[in-house]
VEXNUBA-79440 format. One record per residue (C-alpha): z negated, x negated, y; residue in three letters; residue number from 1. Coordinates in Angstrom, 1 decimal, m for minus. Example, Ala and Ser with C-alpha at 12.3 -4.5 7.8 and 13.67 -1.06 7.14 Angstrom:
2
@z m7.8 x m12.3 y m4.5 rest ALA nr 1
@z m7.1 x m13.7 y m1.1 rest SER nr 2
end
This chain:
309
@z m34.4 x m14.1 y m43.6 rest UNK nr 1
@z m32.2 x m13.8 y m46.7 rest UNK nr 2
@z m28.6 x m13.7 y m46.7 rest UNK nr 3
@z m26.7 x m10.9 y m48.9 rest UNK nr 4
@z m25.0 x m11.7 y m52.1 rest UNK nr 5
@z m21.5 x m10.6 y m50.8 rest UNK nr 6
@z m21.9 x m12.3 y m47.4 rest UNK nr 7
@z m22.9 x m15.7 y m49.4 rest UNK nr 8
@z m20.2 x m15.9 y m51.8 rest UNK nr 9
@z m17.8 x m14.7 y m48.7 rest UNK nr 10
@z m18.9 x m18.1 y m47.6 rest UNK nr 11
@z m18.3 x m19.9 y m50.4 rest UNK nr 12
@z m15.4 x m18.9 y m51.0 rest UNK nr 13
@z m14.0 x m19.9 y m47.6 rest UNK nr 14
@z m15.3 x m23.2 y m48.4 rest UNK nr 15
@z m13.5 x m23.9 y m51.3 rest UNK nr 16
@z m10.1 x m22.3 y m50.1 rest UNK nr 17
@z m8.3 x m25.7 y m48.6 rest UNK nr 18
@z m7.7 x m24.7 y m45.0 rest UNK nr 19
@z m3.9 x m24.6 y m44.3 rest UNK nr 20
@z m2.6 x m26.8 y m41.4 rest UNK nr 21
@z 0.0 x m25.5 y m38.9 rest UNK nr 22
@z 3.0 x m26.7 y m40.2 rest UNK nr 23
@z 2.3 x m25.3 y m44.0 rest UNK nr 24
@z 2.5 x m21.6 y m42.4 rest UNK nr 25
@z 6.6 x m22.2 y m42.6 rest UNK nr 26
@z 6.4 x m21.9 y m46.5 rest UNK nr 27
@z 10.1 x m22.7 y m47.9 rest UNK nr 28
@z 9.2 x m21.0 y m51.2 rest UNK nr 29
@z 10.2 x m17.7 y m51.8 rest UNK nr 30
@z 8.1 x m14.4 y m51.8 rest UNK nr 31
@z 7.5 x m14.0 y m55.4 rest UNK nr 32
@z 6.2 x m17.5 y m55.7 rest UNK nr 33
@z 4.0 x m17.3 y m52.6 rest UNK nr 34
@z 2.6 x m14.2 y m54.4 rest UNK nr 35
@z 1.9 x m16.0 y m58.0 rest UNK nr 36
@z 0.7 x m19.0 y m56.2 rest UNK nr 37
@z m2.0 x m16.5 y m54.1 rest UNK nr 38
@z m2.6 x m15.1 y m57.7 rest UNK nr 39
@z m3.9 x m18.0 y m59.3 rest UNK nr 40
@z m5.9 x m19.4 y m56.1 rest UNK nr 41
@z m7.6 x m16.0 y m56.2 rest UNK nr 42
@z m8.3 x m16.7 y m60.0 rest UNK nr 43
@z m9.3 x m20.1 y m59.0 rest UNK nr 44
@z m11.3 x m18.5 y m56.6 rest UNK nr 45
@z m12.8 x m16.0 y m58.3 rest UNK nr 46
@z m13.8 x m18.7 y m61.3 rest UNK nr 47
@z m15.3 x m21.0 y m58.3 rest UNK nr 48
@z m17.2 x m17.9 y m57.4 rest UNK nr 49
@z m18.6 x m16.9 y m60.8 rest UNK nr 50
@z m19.5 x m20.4 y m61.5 rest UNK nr 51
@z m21.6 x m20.8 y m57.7 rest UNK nr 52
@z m22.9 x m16.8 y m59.1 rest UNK nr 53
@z m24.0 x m18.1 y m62.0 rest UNK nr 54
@z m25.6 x m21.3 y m60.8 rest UNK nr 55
@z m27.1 x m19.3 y m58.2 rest UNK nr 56
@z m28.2 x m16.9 y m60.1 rest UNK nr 57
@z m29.7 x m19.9 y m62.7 rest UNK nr 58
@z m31.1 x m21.3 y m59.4 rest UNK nr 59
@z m32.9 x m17.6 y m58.7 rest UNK nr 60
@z m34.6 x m17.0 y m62.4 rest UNK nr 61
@z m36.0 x m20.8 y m61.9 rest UNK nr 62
@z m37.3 x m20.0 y m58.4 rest UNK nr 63
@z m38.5 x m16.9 y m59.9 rest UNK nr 64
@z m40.1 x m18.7 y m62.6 rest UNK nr 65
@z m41.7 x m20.8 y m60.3 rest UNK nr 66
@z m43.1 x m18.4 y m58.3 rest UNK nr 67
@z m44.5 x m16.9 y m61.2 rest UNK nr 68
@z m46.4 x m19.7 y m62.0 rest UNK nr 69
@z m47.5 x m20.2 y m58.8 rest UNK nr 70
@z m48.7 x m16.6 y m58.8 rest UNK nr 71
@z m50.3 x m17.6 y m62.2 rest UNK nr 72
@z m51.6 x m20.5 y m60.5 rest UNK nr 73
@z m53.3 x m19.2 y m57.6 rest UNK nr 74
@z m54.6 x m16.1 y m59.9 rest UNK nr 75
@z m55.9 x m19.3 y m61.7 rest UNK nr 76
@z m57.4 x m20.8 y m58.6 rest UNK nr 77
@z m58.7 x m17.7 y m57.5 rest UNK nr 78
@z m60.8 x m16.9 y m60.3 rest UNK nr 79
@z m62.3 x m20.6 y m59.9 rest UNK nr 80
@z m63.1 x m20.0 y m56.7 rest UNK nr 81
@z m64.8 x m16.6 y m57.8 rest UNK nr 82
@z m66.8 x m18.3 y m60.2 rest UNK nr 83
@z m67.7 x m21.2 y m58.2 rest UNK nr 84
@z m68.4 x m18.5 y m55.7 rest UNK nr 85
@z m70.7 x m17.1 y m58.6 rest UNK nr 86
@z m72.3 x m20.2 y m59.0 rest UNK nr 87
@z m73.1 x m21.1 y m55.7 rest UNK nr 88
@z m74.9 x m17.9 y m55.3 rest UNK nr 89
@z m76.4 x m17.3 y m58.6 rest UNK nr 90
@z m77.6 x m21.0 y m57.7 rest UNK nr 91
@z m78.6 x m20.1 y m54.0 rest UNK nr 92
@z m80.7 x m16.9 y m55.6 rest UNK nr 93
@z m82.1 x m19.1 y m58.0 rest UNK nr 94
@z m83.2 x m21.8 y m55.4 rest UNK nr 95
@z m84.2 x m18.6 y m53.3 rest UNK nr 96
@z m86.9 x m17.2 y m56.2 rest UNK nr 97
@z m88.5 x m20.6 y m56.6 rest UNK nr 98
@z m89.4 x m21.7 y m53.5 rest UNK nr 99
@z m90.6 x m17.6 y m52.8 rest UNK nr 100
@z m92.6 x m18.4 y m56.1 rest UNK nr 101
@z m93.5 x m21.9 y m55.1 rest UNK nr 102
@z m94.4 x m20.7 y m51.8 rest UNK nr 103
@z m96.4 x m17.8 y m53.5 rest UNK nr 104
@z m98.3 x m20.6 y m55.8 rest UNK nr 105
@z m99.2 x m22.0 y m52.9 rest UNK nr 106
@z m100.2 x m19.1 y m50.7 rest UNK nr 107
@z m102.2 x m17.7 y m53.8 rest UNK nr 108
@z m104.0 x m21.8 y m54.5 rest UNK nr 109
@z m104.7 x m21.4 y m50.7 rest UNK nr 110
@z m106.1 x m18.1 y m51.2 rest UNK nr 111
@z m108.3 x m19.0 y m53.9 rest UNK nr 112
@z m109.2 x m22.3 y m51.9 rest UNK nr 113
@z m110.6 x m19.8 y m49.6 rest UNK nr 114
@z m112.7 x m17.7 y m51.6 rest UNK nr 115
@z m114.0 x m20.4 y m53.5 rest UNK nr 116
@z m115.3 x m21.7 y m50.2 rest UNK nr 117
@z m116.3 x m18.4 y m49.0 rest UNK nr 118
@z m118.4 x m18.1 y m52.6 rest UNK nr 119
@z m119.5 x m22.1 y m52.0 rest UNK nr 120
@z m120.9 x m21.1 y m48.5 rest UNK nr 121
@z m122.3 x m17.2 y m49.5 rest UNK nr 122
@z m124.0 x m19.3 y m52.6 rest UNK nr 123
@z m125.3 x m21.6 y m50.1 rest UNK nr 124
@z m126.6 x m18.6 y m47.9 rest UNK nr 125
@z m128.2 x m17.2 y m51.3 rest UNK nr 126
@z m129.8 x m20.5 y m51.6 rest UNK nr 127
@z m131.4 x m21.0 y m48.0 rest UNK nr 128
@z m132.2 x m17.1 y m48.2 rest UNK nr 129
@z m134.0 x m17.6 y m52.0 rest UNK nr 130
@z m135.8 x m20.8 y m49.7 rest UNK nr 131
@z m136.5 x m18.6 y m47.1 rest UNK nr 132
@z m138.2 x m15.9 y m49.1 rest UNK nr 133
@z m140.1 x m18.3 y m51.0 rest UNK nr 134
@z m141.7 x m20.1 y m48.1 rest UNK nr 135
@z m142.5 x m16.2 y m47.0 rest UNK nr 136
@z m144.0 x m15.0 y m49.7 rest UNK nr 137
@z m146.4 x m18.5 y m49.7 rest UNK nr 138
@z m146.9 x m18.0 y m46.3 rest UNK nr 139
@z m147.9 x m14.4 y m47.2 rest UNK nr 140
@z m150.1 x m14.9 y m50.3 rest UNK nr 141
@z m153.3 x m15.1 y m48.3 rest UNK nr 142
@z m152.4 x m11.8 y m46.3 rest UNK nr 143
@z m152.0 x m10.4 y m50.5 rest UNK nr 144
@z m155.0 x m11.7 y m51.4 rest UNK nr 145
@z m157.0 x m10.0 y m48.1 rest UNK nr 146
@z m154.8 x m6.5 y m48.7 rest UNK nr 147
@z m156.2 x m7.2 y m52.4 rest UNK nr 148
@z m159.7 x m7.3 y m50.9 rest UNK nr 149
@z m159.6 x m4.5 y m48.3 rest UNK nr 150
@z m158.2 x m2.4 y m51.0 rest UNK nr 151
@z m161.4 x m2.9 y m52.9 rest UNK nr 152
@z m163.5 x m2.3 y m49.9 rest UNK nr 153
@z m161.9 x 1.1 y m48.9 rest UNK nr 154
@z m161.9 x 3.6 y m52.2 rest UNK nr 155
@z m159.1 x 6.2 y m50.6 rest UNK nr 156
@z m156.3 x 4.0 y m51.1 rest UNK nr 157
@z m155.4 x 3.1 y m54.7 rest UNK nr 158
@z m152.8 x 0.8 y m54.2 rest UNK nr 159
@z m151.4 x m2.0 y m51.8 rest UNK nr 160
@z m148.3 x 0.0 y m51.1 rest UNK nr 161
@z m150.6 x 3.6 y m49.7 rest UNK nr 162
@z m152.6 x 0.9 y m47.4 rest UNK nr 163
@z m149.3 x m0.8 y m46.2 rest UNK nr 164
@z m147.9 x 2.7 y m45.8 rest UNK nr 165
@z m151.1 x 3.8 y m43.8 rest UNK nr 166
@z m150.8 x 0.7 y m41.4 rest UNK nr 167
@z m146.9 x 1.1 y m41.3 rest UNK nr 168
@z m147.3 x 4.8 y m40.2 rest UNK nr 169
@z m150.3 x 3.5 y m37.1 rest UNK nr 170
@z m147.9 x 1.0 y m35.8 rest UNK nr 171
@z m145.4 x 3.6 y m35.9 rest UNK nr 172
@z m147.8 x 6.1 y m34.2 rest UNK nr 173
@z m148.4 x 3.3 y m31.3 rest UNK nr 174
@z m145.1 x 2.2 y m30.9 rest UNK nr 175
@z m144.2 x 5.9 y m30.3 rest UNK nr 176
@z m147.2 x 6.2 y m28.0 rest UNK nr 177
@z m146.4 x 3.0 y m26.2 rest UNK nr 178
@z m142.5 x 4.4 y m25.9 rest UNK nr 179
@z m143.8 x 7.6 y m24.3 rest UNK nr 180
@z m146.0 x 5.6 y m21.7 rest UNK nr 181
@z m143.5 x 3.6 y m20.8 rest UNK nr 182
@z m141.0 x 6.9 y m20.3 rest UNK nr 183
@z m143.7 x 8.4 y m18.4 rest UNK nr 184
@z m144.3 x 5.4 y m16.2 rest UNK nr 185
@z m140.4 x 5.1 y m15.7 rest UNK nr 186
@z m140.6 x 9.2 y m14.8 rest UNK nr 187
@z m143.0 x 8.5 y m12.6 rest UNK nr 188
@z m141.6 x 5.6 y m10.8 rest UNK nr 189
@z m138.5 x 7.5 y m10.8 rest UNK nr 190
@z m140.2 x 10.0 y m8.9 rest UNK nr 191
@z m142.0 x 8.1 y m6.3 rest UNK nr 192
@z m138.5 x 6.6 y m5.1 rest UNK nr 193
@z m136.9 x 9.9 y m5.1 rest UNK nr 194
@z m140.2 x 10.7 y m2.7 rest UNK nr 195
@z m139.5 x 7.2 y m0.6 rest UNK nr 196
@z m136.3 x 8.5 y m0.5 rest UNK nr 197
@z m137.1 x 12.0 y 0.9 rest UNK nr 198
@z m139.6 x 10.6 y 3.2 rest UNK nr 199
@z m136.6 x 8.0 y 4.2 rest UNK nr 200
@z m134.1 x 10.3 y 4.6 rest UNK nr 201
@z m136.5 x 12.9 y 6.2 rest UNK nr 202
@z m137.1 x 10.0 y 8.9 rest UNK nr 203
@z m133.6 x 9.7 y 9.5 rest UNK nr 204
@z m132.8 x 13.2 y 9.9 rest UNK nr 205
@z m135.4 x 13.0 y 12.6 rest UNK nr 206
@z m134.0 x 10.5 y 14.3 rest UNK nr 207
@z m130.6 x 11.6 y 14.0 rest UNK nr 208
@z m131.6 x 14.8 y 15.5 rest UNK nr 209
@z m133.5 x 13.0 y 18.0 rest UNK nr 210
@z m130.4 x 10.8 y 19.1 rest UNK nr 211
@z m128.6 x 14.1 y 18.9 rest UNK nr 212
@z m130.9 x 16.0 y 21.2 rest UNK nr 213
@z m130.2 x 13.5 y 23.6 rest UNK nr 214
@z m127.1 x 13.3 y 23.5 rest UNK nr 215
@z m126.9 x 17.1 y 24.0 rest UNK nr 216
@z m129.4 x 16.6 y 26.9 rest UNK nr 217
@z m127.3 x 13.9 y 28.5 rest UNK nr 218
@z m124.0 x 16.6 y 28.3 rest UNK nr 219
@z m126.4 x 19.2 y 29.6 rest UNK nr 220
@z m127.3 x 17.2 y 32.7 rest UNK nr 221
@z m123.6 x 16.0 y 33.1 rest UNK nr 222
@z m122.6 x 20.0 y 33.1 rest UNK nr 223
@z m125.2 x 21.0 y 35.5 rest UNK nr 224
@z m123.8 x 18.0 y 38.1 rest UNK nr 225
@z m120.4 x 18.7 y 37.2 rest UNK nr 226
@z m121.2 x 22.4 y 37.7 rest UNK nr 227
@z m122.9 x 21.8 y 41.3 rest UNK nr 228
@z m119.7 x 19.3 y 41.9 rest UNK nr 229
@z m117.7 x 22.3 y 41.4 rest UNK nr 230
@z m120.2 x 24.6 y 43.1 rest UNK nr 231
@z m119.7 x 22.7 y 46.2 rest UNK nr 232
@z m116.2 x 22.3 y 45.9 rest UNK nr 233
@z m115.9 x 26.3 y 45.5 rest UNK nr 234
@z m117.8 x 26.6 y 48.7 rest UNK nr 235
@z m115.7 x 24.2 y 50.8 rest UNK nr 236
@z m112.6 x 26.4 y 49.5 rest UNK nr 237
@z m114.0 x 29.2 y 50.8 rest UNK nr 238
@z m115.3 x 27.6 y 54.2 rest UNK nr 239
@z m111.7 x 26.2 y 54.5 rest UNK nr 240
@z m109.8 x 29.4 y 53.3 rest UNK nr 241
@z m112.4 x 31.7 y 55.5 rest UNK nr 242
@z m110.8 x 29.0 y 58.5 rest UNK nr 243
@z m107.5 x 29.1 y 57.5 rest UNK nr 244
@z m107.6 x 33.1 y 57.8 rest UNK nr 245
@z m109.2 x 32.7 y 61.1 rest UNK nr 246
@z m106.6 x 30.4 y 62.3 rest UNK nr 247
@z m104.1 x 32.7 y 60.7 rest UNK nr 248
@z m105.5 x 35.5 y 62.2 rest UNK nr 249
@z m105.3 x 34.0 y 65.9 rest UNK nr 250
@z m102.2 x 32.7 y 65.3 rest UNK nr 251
@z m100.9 x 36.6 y 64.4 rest UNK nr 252
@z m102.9 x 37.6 y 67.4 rest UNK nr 253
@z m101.0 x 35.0 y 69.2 rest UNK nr 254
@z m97.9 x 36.0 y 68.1 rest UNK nr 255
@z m98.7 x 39.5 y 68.9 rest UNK nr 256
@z m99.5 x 38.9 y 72.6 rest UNK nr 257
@z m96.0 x 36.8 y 73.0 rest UNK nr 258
@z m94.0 x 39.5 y 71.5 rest UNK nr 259
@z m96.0 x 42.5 y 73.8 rest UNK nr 260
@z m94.8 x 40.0 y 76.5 rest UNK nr 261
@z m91.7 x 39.4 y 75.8 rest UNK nr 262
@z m90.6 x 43.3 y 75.1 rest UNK nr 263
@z m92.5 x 44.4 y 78.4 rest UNK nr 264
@z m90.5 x 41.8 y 80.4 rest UNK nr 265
@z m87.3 x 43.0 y 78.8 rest UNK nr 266
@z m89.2 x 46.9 y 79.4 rest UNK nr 267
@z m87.8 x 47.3 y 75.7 rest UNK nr 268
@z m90.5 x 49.1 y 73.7 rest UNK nr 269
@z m91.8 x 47.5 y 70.2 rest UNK nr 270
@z m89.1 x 47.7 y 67.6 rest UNK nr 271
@z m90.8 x 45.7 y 64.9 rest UNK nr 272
@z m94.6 x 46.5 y 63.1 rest UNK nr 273
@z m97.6 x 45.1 y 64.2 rest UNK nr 274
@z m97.9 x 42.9 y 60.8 rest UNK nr 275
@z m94.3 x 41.6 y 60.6 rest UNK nr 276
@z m95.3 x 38.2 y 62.5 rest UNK nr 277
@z m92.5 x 36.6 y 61.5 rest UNK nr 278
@z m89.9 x 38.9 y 63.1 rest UNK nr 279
@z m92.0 x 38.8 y 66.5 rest UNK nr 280
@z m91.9 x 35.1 y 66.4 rest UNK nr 281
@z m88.2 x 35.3 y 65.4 rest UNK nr 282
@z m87.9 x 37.6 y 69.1 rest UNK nr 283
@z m90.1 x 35.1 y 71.4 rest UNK nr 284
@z m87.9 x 32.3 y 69.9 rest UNK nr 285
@z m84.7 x 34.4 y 70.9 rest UNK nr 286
@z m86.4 x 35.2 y 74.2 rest UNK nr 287
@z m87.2 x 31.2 y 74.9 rest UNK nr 288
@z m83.7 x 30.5 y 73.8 rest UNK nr 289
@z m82.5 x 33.0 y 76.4 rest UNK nr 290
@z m84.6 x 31.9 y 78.7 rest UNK nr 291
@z m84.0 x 28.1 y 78.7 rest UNK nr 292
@z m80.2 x 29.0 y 78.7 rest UNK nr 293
@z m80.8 x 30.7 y 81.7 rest UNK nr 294
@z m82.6 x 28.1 y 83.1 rest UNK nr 295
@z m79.7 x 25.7 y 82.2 rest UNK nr 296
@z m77.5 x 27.3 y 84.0 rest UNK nr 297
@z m79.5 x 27.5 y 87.5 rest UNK nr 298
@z m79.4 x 24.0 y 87.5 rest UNK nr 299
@z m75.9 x 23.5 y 87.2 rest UNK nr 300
@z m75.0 x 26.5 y 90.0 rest UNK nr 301
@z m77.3 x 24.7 y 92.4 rest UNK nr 302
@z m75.3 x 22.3 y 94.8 rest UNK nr 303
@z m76.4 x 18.2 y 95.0 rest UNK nr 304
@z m77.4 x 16.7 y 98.1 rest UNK nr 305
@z m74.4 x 14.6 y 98.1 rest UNK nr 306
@z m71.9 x 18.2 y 98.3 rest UNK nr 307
@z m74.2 x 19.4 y 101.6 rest UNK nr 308
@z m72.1 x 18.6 y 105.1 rest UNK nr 309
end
C-alpha cells in the first residue's frame, strides 16, 4: 500500500528533529531566541526535507525508469513468445500437411497396389477365359464341320446361324412343353391331395358326428333315467302329501270331536269356526288345564289314612 507524500516527509521530519529530553523543556533562554532558534530548525528542517524530496523523487523517476524497461522488457519477451508461438504452430501445421501427404502417398501407392492386382488377377481371368474358349471352340470344330454338312444336306437353311436358330427355337419349344407338363403334373398332384384331403376330412367329420351322436345318445338316456328318477320321486310326494292331508284331515276331525266335547260338557255352544283348528285345540288344552287343576285339588281335600280316628 503506498504511503502519501505529506504523511512520509511528516515522518521524516520527526526523525531528523533531535528529540528533547525532560529537563531541556526548562529553556533559560528568552522568548525571542527560542523563537529564532525554532526559525532556523524549521529551515534546517525544511532543507532536510527538500533534500529527502528530491532524493526521493530522484529515487521515483529511476524506479519509473525501471519499470519502463521492464514494461519494454516484457513487451520484448512477449512478442518472443508470440513468435515462438508462431513457430511452433506454423511448424506443427507444417509437420501436420506432410504426414496427411505422406499418409496420402501411401494410401494412394496402396490403392494402386490394389488395382494393379485387381488388373494382374482380371488379366489372369482373361487369360484362363481366352484358354477356356480355345479348348471350346477345338472341342466344337467337329460339331462345325457336321452343321457345315447338314447345311448342305437341307437347302432351306442358307446359313449355320438360321439352322442353329431353328434348333435353338425346338429346344425352346420342348423346354416350354416339358415346363407345362411338369405344371400340369404338379396341378394334378395338387389336386389329388386336396381330394385325400376332402376324403380325410370327410372321414373325420363322420366320425366326429358319430362320437357326437353318441354322446348325445348317452345324455338322452341319462335324461330319460333322470326323468323317471324324478318321475318317481314326483309320485312319492304326492303319495306322502296325499297322507299327510289325510293325517291332517283326521287330526282336524280329531280336533273337532274334542272341542264338540269339551263345549257340550261346559253346555257352552261353539264359539269358534269349524276350520280354525288351532283355536279348538287352544280350548281342549284350556279345558285339560282346568280339568287336571281340578283334579289336583281333590287330592289334596281328601283326608290320609293316618288323619282317620
Amino acid at each position: 500500500m503506498a504511503v502519501p507524500w505529506e504523511e512520509y516527509f511528516r515522518l521524516a521530519l520527526q526523525e531528523k528533529m533531535p528529540e528533547k529530553s525532560p529537563e531541556q523543556n526548562v529553556d533559560p533562554l528568552p522568548p525571542v531566541l527560542r523563537l529564532l532558534e525554532k526559525r532556523r530548525e524549521l529551515v534546517d528542517a525544511d532543507r532536510a526535507l527538500q533534500a529527502q524530496k528530491e532524493v526521493c523523487q530522484t529515487m521515483m523517476a529511476a524506479r519509473k525508469q525501471r519499470w519502463e524497461q521492464l514494461e519494454q522488457k516484457e513487451r520484448e519477451l512477449k512478442g518472443s513468445f508470440a513468435r515462438f508461438d508462431k513457430f511452433l504452430r506454423d511448424t506443427e501445421a507444417r509437420r501436420g500437411r506432410a504426414l496427411r501427404r505422406a499418409a496420402e502417398e501411401r494410401l494412394q501407392a496402396s490403392r494402386r497396389e490394389a488395382e494393379a492386382l485387381r488388373l494382374r488377377a482380371q488379366l489372369e481371368e482373361l487369360r484362363r477365359e481366352r484358354a477356356r474358349l480355345q479348348r471350346r471352340l477345338e472341342r466344337l470344330e467337329p460339331c462345325a464341320r457336321l452343321l457345315g454338312q447338314v447345311l448342305e444336306q437341307l437347302p432351306e437353311f442358307q446359313e449355320v446361324p438360321e439352322l442353329v436358330a431353328r434348333f435353338d427355337g425346338l429346344a425352346d419349344m420342348q423346354a416350354a412343353l416339358r415346363l407345362a407338363e411338369r405344371r400340369r403334373r404338379a396341378e394334378l398332384e395338387e389336386a389329388r391331395a386336396r381330394l385325400q384331403r376332402l376324403r380325410d376330412a370327410g372321414q373325420d367329420e363322420l366320425l366326429a358326428q358319430g362320437q357326437r351322436r353318441a354322446q348325445l345318445l348317452e345324455r338322452l338316456e341319462a335324461a330319460r333315467e333322470r326323468t323317471l328318477r324324478w318321475e318317481s320321486k314326483w309320485i312319492q310326494i304326492q303319495n306322502t302329501a296325499a297322507e299327510k292331508t289325510l293325517l291332517l284331515g283326521r287330526t282336524r276331525m280329531a280336533a273337532l270331536n274334542l272341542f264338540q266335547l269339551v263345549r257340550q260338557h261346559k253346555r257352552q255352544p261353539p264359539a269358534l269356526a269349524v276350520e280354525d283348528t288351532e283355536g279348538q285345540l287352544e280350548q281342549v288344552k284350556l279345558f285339560i288345564l282346568d280339568l287336571s287343576a281340578m283334579l289336583a285339588n281333590l287330592r289334596q281335600a281328601e283326608p290320609t289314612p293316618a288323619s282317620q280316628p
